[in-house]
N, C-alpha and C positions, 0 to 999 in steps of 0.2 A: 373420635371422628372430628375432621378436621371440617370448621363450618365457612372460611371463610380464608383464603390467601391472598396475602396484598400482590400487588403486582410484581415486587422484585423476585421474589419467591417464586411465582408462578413462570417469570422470564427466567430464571436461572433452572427450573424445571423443564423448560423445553428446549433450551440451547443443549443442557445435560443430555435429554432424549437426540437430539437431532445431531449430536457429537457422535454419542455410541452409535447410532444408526449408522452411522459413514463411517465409523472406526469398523464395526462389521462389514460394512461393506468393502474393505482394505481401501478406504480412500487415502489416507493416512500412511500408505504403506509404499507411494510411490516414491522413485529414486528422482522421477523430476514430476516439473510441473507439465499440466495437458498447454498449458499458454504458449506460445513462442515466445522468445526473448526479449523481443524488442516491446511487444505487450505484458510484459512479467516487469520490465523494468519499468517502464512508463506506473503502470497500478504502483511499485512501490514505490516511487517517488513522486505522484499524484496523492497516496495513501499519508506517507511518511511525512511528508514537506510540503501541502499543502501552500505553504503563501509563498514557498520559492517556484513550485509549479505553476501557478498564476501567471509569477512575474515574469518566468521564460516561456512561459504560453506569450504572454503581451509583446514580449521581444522579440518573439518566434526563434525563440535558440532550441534546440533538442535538449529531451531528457536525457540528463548524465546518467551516469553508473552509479545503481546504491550495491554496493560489497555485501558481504555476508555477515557485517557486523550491523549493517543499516547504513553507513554510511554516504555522505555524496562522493564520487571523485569526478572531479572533474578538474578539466589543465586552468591554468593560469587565466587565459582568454577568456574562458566562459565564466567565471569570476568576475572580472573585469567587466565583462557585460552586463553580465549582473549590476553591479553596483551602480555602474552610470548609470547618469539620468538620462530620458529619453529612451527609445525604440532603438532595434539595432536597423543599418541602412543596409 
C-alpha cells in the first residue's frame, strides 16, 4: 500500500487517466482538427514561438504558416519586419 505519492507521480497519474479516457473516446482518431485553420495555426505559432508571437502581435503583422514539421514559413517581408526596429506603419 502506497502511503504517500509526490506530486509528479500523481500528475503523470492523471494526465495517463485523462489520455486513455479521450483515446476511448476516439479523440485521437480524428483525420483533422475540430479548430478552423486560421485558429489551428495562430495556437501553434502562439504555442511554438512564443517571443516571435509577441513581437508580431506588437507589429500587428499576421501569424505565418507553421508546416508540419513545426516550422515557420513565412516570405521575406514578414522577416524583414520582424527584425526592424520599431512598429510596422
Amino acid at each position: 500500500m502506497v502511503q504517500s505519492l509526490n506530486v509528479s507521480v500523481a500528475s503523470a497519474l492523471i494526465l495517463y487517466e485523462a489520455q486513455r479516457q479521450r483515446q476511448n473516446a476516439g479523440l485521437y482518431q480524428r483525420q483533422h482538427s475540430l479548430l478552423d485553420e486560421a485558429d489551428y495555426q495562430r495556437l501553434l505559432f502562439e504555442g511554438g514561438y512564443p517571443v516571435l508571437a509577441r513581437i508580431a502581435k506588437q507589429k500587428g503583422l499576421p501569424c505565418p504558416h507553421i508546416n508540419a514539421q513545426g516550422k515557420v514559413e513565412a516570405d521575406a517581408d514578414w522577416w524583414a519586419t520582424m527584425q526592424a526596429t520599431g512598429k510596422k506603419k
